[in-house]
KEKE-3310 file (N, C-alpha, C; in steps of 0.2 Angstrom, whole numbers, plus 5000, padded with zeros to 4 digits):
npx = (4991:5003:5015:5028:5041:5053:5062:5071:5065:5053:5055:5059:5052:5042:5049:5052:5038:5034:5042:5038:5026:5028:5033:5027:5031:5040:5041:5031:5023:5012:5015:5005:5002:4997:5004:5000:5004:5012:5013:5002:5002:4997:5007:5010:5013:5020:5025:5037:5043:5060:5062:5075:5086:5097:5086:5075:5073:5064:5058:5053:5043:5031:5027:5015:5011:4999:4985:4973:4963:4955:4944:4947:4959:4969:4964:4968:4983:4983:4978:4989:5000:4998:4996:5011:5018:5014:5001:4990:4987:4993:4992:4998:5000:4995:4989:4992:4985:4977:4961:4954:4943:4945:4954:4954:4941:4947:4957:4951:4946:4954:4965:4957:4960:4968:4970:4967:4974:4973:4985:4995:5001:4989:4978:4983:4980:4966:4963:4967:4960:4946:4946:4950:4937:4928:4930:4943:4959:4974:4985:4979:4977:4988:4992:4982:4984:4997:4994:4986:4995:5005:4994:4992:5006)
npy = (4925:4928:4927:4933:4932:4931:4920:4924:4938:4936:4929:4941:4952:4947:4946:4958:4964:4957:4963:4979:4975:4973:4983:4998:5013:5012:5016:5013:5005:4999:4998:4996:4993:4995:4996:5003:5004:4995:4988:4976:4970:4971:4977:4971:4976:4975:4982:4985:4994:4993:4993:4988:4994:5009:5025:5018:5009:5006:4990:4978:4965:4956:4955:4951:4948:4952:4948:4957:4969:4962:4957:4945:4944:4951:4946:4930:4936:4941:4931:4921:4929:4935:4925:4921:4931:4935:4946:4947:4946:4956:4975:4988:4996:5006:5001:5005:5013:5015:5020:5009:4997:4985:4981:4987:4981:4966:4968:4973:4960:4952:4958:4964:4972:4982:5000:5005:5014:5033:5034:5047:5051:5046:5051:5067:5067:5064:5078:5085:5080:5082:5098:5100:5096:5102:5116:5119:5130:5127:5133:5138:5124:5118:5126:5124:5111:5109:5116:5106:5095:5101:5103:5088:5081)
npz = (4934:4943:4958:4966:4978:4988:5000:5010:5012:5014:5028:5034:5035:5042:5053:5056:5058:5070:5078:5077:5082:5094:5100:5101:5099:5087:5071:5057:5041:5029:5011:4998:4981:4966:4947:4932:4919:4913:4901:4894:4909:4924:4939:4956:4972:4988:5002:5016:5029:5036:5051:5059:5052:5050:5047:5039:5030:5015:5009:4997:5000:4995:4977:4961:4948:4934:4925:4927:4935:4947:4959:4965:4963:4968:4982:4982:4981:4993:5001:5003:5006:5019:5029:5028:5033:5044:5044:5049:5062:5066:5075:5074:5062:5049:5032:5017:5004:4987:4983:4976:4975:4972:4980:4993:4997:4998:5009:5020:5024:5026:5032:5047:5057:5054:5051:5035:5024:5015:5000:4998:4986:4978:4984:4980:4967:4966:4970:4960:4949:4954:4956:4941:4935:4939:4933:4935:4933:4928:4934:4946:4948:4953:4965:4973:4972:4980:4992:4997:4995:5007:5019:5022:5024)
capx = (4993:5011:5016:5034:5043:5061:5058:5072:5062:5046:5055:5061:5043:5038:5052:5047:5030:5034:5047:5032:5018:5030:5038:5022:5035:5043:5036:5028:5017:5011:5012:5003:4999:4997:5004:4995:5007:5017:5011:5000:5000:4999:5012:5004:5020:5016:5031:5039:5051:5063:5065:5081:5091:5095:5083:5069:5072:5060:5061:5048:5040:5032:5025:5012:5012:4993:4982:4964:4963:4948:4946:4950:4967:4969:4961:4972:4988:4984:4978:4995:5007:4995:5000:5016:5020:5012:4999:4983:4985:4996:4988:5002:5002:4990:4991:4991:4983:4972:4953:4950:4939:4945:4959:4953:4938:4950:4962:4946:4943:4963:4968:4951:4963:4973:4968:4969:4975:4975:4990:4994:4999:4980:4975:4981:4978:4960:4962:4967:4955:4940:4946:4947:4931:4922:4932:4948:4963:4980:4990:4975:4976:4996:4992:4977:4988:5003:4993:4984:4999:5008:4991:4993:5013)
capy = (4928:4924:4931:4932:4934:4928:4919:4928:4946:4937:4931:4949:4956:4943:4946:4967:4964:4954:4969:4983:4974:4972:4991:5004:5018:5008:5017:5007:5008:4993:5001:4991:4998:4992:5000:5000:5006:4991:4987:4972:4968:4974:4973:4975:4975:4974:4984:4986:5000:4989:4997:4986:4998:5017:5028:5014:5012:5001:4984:4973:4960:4951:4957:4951:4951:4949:4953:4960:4969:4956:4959:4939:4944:4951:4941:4927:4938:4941:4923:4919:4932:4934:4919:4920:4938:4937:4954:4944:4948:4966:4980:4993:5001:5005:4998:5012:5010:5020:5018:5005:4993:4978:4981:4989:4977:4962:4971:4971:4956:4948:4962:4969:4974:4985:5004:5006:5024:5033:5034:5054:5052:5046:5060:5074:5065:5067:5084:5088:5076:5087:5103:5101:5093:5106:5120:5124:5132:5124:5137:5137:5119:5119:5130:5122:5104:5110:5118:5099:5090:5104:5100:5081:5080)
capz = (4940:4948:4965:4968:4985:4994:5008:5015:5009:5019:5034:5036:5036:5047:5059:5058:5062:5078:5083:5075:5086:5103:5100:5095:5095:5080:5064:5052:5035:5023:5008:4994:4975:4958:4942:4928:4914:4911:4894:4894:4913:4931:4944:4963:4977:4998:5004:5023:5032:5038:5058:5060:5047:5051:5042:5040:5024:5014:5006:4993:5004:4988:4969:4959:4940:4933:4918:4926:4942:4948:4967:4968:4961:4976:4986:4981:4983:5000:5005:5003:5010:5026:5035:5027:5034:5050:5046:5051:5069:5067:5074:5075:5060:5045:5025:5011:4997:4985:4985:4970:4979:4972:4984:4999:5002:5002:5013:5028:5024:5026:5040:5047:5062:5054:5048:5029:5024:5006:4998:4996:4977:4975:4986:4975:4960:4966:4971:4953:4946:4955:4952:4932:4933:4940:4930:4939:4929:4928:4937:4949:4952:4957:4970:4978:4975:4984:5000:5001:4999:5015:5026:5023:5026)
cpx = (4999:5013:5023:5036:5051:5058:5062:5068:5057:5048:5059:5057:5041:5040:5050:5043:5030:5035:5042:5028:5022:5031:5032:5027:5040:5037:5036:5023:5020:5009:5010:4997:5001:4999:5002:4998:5014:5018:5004:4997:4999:5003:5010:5012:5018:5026:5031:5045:5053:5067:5069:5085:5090:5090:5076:5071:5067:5062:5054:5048:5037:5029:5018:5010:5003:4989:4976:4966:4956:4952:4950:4957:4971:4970:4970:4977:4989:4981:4984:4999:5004:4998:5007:5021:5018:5005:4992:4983:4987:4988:4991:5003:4997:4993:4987:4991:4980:4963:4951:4948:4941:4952:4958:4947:4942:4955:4956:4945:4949:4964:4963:4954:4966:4967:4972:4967:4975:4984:4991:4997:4992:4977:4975:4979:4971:4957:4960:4962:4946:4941:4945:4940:4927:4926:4938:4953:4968:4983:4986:4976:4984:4994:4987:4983:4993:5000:4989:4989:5003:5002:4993:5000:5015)
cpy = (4925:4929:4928:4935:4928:4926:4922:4934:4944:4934:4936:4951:4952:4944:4955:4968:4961:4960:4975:4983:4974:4980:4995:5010:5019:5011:5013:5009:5000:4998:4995:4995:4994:4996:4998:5003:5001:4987:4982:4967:4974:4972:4979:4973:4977:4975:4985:4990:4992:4993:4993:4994:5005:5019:5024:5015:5006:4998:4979:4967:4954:4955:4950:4954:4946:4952:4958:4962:4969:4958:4952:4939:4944:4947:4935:4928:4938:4935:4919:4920:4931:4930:4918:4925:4939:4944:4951:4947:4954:4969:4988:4997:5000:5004:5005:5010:5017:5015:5013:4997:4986:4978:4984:4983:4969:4962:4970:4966:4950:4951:4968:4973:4982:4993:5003:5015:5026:5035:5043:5056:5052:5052:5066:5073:5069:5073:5085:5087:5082:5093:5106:5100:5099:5115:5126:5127:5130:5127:5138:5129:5115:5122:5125:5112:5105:5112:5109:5096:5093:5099:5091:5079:5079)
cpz = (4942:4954:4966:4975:4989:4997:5012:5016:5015:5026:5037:5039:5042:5053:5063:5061:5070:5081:5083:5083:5094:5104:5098:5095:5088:5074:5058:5048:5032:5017:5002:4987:4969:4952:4936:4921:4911:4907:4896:4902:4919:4934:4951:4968:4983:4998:5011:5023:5036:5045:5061:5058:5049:5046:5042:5032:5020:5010:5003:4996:4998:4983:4969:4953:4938:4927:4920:4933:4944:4957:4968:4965:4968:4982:4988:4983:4992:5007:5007:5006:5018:5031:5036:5033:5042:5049:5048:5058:5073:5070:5076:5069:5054:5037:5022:5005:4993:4987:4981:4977:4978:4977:4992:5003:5003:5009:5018:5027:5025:5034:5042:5053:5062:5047:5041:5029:5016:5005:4996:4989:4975:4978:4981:4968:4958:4967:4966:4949:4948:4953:4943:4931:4936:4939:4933:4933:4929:4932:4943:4956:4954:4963:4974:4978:4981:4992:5003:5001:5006:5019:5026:5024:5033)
residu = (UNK:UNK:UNK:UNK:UNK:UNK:UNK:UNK:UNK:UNK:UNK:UNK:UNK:UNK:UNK:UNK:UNK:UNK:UNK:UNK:UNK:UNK:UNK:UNK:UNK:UNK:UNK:UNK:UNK:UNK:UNK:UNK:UNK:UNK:UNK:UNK:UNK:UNK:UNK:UNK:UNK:UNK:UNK:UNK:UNK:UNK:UNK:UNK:UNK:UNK:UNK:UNK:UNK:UNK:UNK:UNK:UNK:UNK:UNK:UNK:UNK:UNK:UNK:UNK:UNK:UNK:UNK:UNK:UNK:UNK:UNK:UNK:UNK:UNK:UNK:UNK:UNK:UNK:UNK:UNK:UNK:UNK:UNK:UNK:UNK:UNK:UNK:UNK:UNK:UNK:UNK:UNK:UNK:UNK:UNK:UNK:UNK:UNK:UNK:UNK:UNK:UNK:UNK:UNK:UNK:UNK:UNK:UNK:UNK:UNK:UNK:UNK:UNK:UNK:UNK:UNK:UNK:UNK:UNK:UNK:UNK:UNK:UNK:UNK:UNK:UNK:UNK:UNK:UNK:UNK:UNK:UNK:UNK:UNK:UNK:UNK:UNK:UNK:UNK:UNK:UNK:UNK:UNK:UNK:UNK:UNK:UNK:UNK:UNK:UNK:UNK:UNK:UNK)
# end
């Protein structure tokens, strides 16, 4: 496991989060997702909207590159940025994740403060995933994607 991170990059986020937790009209998302197609490893990234900048545009707060997604991978990554980042005592805004457990029960157990939310790729994924599974048709299950992803937008 390695965990990379600027310390500009983290005292960015550190600073966001103060401005976040004082300002609730300030919109904010922790997004935080692993990809699993990068030959031989994973790479997990904890990203912030930067509500200094018009737009909010967002900006890679730290990485981690690892072989096993082990809850204590996790764990570990998030024993680290936490104190780093300031999100142990946020409560303005919720982290986005999908549902894989080795990552959501560290998440309450880091920042029990803060709502964790699904990630709306993983949502339709699952849409799609249940529909085939219980014998949808292709041209079927576009249509029913598309009206989940509208309500959820």
């Amino acid at each position: 496991m390695i965990t990379l991170a600027h310390e500009d990059l983290l005292k960015e986020a550190k600073d966001i989060i103060k401005l976040s937790n004082a300002d609730v009209t300030l919109p904010q998302l922790v997004p935080y997702d692993t990809t699993f197609s990068m030959g031989d490893f994973y790479l997990s990234v904890l990203v912030r909207r930067n509500v200094k900048l018009k737009g909010d545009p967002i900006f890679p707060v730290a990485f981690m590159i690892h072989e096993r997604k082990f809850m204590l991978t996790h764990e570990l990554f998030f024993r680290d940025i936490v104190p780093t980042v300031g999100l142990a005592k946020s409560t303005n805004f919720p982290i986005v994740t999908d549902r894989e457990q080795g990552i959501t029960k560290p998440l309450r157990r880091f920042f029990p403060r803060l709502p964790n939310i699904l990630c709306s790729n993983h949502i339709l994924r699952d849409v799609e995933f249940w529909i085939r599974k219980n014998g949808g048709k292709t041209d079927g299950t576009k249509v029913l994607k598309d009206d989940v992803a509208r309500l959820i937008s």
